[in-house]
DSSP file (Angstrom, degrees, kcal/mol; ACC not computed):
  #  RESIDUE AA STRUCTURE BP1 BP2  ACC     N-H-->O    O-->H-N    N-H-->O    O-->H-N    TCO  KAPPA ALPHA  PHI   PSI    X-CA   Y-CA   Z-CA
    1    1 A X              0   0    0      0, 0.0     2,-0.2     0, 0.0    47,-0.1   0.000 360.0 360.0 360.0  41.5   -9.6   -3.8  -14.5
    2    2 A X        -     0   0    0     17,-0.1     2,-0.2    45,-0.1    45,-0.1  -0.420 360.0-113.7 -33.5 108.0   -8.5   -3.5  -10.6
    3    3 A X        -     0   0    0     -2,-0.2    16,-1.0    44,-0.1     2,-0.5  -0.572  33.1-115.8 -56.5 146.6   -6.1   -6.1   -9.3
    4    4 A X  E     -Ab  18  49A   0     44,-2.2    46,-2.1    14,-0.2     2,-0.7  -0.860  28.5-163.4 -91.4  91.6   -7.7   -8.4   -6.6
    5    5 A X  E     -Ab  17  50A   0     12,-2.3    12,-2.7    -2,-0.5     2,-0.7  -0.872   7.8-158.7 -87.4 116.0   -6.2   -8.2   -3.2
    6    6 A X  E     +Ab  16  51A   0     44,-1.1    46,-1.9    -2,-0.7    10,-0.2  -0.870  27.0 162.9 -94.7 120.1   -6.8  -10.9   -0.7
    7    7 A X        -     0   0    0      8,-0.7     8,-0.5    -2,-0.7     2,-0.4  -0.523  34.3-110.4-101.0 176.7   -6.1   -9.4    2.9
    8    8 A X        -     0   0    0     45,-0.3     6,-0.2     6,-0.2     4,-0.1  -0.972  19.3-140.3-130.9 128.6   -7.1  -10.5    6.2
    9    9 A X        -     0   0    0     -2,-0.4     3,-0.2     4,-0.3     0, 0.0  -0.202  28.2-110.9 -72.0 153.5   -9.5   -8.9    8.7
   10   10 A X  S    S+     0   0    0      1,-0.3    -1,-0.1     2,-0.1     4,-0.0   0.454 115.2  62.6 -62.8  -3.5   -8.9   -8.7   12.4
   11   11 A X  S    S-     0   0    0      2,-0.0    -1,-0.3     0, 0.0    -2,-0.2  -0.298 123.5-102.3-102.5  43.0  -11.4  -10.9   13.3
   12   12 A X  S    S+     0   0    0     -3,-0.2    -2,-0.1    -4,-0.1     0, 0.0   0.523  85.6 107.2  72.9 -17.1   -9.5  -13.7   11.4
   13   13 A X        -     0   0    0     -2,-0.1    -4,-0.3    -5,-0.1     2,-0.3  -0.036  62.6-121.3 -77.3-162.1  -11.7  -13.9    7.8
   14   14 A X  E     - C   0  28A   0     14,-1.0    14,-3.9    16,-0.3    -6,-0.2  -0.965  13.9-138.8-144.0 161.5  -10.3  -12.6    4.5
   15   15 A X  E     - C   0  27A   0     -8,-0.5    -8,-0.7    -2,-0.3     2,-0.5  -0.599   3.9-147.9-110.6 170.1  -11.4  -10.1    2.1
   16   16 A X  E     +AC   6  26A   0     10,-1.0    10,-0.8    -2,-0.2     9,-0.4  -0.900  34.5 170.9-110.0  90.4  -11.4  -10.0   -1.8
   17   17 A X  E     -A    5   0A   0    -12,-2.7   -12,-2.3    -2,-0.5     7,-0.1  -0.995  33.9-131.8-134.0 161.3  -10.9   -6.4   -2.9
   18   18 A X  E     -A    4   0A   0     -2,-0.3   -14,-0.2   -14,-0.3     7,-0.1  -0.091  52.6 -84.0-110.4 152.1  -10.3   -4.5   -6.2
   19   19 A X  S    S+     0   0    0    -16,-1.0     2,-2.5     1,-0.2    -1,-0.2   0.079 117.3  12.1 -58.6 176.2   -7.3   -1.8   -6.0
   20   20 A X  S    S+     0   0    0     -3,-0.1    -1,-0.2     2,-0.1    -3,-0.0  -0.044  88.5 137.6  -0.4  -5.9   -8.8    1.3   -4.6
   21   21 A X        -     0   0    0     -2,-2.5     3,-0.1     1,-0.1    -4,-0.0  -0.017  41.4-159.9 -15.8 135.8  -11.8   -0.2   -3.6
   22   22 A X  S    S+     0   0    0      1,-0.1     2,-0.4    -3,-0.0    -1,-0.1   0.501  82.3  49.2-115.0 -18.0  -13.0    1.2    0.1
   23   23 A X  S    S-     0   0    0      1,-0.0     2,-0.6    -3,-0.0    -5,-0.3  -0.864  96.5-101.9-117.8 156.1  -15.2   -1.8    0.6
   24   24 A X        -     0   0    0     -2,-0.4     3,-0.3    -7,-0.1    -7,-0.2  -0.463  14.8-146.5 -79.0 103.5  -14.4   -6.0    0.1
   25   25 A X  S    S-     0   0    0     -2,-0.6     2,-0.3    -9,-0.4    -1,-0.1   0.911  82.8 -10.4 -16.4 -67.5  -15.7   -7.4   -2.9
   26   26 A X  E     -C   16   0A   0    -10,-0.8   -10,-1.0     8,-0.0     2,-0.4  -0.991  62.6-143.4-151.5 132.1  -16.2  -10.5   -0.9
   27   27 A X  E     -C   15   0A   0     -2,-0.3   -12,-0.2    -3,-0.3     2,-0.2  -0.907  20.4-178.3-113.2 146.9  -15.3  -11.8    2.4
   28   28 A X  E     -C   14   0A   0    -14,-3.9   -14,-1.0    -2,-0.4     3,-0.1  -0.651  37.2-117.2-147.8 164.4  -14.4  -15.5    3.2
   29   29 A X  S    S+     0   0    0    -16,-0.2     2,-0.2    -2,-0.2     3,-0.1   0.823  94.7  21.6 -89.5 -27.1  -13.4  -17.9    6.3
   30   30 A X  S  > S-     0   0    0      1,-0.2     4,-1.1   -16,-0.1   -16,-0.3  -0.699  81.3-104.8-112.2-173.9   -9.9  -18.8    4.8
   31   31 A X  H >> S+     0   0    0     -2,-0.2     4,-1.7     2,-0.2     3,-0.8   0.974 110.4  55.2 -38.3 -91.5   -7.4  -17.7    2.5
   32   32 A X  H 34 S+     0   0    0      1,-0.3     4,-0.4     2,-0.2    -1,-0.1   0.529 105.4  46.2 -40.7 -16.3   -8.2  -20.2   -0.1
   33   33 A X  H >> S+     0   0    0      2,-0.1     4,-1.3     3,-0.1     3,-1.2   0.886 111.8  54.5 -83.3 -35.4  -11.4  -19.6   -0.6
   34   34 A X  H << S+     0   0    0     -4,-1.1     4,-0.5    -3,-0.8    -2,-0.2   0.809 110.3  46.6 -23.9 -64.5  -10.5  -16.0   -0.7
   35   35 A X  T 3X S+     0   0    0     -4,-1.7     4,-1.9     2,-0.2     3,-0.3   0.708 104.6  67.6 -44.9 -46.2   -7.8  -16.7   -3.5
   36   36 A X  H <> S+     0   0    0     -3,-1.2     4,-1.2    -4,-0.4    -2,-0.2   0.825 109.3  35.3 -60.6 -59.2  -10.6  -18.9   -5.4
   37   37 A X  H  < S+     0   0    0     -4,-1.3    -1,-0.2     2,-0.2    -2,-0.2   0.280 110.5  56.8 -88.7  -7.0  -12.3  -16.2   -6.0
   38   38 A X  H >> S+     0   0    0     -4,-0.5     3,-4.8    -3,-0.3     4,-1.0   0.914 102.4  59.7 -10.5-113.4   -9.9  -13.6   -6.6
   39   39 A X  H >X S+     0   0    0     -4,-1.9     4,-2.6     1,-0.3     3,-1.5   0.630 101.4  50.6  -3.1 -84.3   -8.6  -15.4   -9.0
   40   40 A X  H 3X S+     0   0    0     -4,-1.2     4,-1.1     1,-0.3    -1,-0.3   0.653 109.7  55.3 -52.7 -13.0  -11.9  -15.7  -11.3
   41   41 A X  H <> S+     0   0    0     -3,-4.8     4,-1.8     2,-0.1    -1,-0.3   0.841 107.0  46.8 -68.0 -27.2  -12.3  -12.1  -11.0
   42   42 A X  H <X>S+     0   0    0     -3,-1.5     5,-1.9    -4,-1.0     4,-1.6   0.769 110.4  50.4 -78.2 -28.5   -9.1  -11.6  -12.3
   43   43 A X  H ><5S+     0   0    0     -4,-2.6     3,-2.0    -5,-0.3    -3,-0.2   0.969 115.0  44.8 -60.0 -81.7   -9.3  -14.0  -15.2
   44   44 A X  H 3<5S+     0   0    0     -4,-1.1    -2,-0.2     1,-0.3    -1,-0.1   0.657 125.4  31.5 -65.2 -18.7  -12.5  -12.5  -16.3
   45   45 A X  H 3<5S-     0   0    0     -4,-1.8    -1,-0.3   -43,-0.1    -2,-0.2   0.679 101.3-142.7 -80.1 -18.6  -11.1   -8.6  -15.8
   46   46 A X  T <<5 +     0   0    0     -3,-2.0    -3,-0.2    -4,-1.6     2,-0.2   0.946  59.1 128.1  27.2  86.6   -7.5  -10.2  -16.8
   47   47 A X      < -     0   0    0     -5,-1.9    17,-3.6   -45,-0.1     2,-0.4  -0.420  67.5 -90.8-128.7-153.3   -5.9   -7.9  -14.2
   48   48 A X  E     - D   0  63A   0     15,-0.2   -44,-2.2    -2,-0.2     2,-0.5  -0.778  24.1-137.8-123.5 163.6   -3.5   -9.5  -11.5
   49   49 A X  E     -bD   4  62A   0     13,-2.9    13,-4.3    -2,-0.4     2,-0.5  -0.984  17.0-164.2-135.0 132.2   -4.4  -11.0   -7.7
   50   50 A X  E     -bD   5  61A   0    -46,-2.1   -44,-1.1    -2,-0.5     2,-0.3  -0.970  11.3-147.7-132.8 130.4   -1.8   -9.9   -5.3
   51   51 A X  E     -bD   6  60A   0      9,-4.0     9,-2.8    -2,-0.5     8,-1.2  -0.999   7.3-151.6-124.1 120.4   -2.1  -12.1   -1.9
   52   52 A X  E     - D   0  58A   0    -46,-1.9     6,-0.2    -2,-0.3     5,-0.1  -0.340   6.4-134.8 -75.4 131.9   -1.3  -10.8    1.4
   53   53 A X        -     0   0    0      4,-0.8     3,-0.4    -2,-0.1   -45,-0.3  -0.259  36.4 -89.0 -81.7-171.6    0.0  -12.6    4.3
   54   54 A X  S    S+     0   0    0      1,-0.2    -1,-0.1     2,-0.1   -46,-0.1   0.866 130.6  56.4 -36.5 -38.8   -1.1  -12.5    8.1
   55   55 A X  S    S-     0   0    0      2,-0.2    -1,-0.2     1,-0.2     3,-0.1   0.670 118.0-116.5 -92.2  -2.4    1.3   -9.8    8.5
   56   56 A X  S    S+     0   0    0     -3,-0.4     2,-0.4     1,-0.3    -1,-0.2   0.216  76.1 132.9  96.8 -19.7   -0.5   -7.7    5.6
   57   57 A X  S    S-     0   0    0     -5,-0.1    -4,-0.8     1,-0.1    -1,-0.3  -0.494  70.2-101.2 -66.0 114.2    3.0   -8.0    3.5
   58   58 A X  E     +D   52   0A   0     -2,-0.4    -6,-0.3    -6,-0.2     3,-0.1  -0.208  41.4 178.6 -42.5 102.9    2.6   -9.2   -0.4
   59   59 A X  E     -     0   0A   0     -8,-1.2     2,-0.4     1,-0.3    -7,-0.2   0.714  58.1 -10.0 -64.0 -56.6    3.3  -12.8   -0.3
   60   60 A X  E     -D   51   0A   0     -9,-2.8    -9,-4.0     2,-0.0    -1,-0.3  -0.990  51.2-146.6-163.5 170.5    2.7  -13.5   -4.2
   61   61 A X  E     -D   50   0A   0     -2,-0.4     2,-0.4   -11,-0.2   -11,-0.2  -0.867   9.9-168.6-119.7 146.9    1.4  -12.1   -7.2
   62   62 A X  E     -D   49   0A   0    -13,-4.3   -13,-2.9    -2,-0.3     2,-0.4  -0.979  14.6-143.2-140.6 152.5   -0.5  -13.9  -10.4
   63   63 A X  E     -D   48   0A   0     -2,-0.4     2,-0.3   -15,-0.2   -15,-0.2  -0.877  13.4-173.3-112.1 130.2   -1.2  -12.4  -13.7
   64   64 A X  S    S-     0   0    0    -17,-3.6   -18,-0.2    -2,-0.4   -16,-0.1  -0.551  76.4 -48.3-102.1  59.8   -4.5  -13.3  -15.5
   65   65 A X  S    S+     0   0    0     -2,-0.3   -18,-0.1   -19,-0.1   -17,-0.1   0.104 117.4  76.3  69.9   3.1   -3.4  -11.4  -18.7
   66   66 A X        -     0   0    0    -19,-0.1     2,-0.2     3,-0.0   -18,-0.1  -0.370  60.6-177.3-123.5  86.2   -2.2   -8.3  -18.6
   67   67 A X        -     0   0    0      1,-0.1     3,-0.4    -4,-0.1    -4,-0.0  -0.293  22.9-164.0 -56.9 116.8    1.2   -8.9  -17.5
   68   68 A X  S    S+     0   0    0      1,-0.2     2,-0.4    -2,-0.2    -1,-0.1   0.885  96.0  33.4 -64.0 -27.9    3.3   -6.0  -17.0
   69   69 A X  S    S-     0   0    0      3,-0.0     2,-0.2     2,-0.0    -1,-0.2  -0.719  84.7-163.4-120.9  81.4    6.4   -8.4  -16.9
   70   70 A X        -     0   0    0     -2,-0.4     0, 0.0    -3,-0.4     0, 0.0  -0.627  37.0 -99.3 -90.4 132.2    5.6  -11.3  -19.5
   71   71 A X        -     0   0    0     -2,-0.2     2,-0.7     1,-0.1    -1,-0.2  -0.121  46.2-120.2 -17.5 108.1    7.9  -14.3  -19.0
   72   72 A X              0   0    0      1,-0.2    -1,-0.1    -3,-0.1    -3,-0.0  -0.795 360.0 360.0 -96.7 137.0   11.1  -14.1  -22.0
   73   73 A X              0   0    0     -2,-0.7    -1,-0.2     0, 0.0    -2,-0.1   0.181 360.0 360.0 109.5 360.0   11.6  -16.8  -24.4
């Protein structure tokens, strides 16, 4: 149950990888596909996908069920 980070390699692609992970789940030609797929790992693990910008700095988070910080009211 590993959150999903999509980064971006120096040659421009991006990877898909599980928290401590030393190798990419999956690697893609954008972002968006990146995300895409992310994403369904994290629904079916219901962990969170934290997305990285260019600059390697966390840009956003989403939670696919177990939210540490659940929305009140």
């Amino acid at each position: 149950m590993a959150n999903q980070h999509v980064t971006r390699n120096t040659d421009g692609t991006w990877n898909v990888k599980g928290a401590g992970n030393s190798k990419a789940t999956s690697i893609h030609n954008t972002q968006r596909e990146a995300q895409q797929r992310a994403r369904k790992i994290a629904i079916n693990q219901k962990s969170e996908v934290v997305i990285h910008g260019v600059n390697g700095q966390i840009r956003a988070k989403d939670s696919y069920g177990n939210d540490p910080h659940p929305p009140k009211g």
